[in-house]
NUDRENTOR-836571 format. One record per atom (N, C-alpha, C): residue in one letter; x, y, z. Coordinates in pm, whole numbers, padded with zeros to 5 digits, always signed. Each point is the difference from the previous one (the first is absolute). Example, Ala and Ser with C-alpha at 12.3 -4.5 7.8 and 13.67 -1.06 7.14 Angstrom:
REM residues 2
A+01319-00569+00780
A-00089+00119+00000
A+00090+00120+00000
S-00035+00105-00072
S+00082+00119+00006
S-00077+00109+00073
//
This chain:
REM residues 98
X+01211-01305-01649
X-00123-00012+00076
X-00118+00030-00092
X-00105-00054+00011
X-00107+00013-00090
X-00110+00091+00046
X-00023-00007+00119
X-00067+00074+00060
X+00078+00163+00072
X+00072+00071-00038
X+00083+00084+00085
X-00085+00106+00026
X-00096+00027-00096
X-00061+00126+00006
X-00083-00064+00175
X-00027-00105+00054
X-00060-00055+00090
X+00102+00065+00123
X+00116-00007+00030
X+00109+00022+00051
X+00004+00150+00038
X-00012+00082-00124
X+00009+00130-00006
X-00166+00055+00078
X-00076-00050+00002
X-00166+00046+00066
X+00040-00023+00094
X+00065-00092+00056
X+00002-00001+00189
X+00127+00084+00010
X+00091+00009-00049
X+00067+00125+00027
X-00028+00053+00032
X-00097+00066-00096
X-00057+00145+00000
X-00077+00049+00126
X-00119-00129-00010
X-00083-00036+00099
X+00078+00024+00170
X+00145-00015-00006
X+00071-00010+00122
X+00025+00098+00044
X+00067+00074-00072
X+00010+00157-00002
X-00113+00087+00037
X-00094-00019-00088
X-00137+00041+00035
X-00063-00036+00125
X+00008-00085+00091
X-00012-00058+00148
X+00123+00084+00119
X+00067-00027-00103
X+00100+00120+00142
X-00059+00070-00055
X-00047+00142-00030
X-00062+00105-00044
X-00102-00006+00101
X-00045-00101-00004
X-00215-00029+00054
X+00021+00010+00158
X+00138-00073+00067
X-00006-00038+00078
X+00065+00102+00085
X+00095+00122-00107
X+00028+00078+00077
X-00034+00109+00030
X-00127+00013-00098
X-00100+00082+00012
X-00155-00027+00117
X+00045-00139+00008
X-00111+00002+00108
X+00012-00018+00146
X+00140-00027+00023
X+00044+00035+00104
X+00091+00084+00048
X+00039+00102-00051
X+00069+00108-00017
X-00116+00142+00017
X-00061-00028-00095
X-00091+00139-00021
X-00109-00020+00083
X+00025-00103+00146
X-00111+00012+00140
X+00049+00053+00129
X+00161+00036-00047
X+00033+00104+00083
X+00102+00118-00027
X-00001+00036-00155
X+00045+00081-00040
X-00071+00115-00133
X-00021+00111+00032
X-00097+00058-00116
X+00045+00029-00146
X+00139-00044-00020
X+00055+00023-00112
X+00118-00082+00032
X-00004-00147-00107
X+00093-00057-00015
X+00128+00025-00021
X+00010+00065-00063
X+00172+00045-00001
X-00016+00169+00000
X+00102+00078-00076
X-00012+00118+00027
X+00021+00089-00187
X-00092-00093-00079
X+00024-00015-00095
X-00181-00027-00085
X-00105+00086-00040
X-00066-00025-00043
X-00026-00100-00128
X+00079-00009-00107
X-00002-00042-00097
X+00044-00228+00028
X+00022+00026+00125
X+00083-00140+00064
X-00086-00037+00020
X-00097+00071+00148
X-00122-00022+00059
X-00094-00066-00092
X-00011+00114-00074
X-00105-00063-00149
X+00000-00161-00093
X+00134+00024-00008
X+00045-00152-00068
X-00006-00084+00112
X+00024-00025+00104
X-00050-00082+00129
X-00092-00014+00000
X-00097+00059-00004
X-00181+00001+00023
X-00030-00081-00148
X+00030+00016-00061
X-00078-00007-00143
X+00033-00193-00019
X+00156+00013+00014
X+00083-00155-00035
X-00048-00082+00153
X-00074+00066+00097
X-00055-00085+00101
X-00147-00040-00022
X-00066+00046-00085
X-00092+00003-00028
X-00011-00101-00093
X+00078+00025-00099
X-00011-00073-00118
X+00069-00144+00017
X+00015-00019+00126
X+00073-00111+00023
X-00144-00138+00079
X-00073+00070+00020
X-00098-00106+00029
X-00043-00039-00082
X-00033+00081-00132
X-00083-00060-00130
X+00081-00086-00054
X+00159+00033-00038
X+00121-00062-00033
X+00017-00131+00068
X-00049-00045+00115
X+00030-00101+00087
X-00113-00094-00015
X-00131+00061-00041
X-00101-00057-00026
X+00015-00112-00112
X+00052+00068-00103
X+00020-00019-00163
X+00111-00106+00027
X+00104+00052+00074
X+00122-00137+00011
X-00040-00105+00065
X-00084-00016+00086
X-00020-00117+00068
X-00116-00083-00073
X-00062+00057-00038
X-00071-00078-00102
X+00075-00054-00126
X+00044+00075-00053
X+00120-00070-00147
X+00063-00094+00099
X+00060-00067+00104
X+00088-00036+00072
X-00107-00123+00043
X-00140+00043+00046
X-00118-00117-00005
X+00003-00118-00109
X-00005+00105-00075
X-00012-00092-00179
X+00100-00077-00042
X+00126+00031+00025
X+00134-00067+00015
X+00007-00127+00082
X-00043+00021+00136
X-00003-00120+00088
X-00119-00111-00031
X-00097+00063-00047
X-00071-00128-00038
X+00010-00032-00145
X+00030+00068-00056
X+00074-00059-00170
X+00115-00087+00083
X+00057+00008+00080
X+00136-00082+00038
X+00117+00064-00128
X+00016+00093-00004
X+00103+00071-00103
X+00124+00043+00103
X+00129+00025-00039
X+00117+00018+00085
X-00094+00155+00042
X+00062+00021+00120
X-00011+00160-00008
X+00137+00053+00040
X+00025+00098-00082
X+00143+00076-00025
X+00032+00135+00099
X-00050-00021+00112
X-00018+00107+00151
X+00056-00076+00084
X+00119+00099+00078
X+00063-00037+00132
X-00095-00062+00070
X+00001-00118+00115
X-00101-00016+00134
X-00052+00120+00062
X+00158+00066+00014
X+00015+00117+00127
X-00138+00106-00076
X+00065+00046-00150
X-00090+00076-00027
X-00173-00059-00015
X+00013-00106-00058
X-00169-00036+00059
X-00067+00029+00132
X+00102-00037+00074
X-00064-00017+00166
X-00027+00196+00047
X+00070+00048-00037
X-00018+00126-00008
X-00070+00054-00025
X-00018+00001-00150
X-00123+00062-00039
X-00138-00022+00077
X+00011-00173-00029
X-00124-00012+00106
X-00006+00057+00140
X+00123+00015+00083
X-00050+00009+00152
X-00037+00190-00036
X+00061+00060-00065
X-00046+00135-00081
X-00146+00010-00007
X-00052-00095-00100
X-00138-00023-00035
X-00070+00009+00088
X+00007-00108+00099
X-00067-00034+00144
X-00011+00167+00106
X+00120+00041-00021
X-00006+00116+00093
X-00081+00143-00077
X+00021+00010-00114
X-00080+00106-00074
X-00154-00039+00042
X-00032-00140-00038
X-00123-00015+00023
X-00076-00008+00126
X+00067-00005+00086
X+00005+00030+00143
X-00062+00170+00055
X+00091+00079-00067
X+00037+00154+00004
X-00151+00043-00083
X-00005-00027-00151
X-00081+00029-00046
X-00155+00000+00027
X-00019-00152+00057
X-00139-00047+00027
X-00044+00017+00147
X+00100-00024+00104
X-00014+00020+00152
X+00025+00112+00033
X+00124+00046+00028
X+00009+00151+00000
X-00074+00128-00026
X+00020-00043-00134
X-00047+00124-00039
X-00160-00005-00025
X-00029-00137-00007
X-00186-00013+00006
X-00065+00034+00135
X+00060+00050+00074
X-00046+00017+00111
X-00137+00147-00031
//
């Protein structure tokens, strides 16, 4: 594969979305995610860092589709990330802009 390091960002990016997602609906009715500070922390942080991460992938993933270049990412995991994307930005801008 020529592109793998492409492969490995939405990975990451995926991981980082369960993180986002289970931090933002988890920690609206619980005051401590698990029973484990150092967990909590890495949840918050890899949920966080998963919107900027999602930002950055979908744009490299922009540039790909209109270059017309293969792209080397599952569907499933594309569609993911994005419906991820969509919902962070949801949370971030509506929600919490209130």
């Amino acid at each position: 594969m020529k592109y793998k390091w492409l492969s490995f960002l939405s990975q990451v990016a995926a991981i980082c979305n369960v993180c986002s997602l289970f931090m933002i609906f988890a920690s609206r009715w619980v005051n401590n995610i698990t029973s484990y500070q150092a967990i909590d922390g890495t949840i918050i942080i890899l949920g966080f860092l998963a919107f900027f991460l999602n930002i950055v992938l979908q744009a490299i993933l922009f540039v790909f589709r209109v270059t017309k270049k293969e792209i080397p990412v599952a569907p499933w995991l594309r569609i993911f990330n994005i419906a991820a994307l969509g919902l962070q930005l949801i949370y971030y801008f509506v929600v919490l802009g209130r």
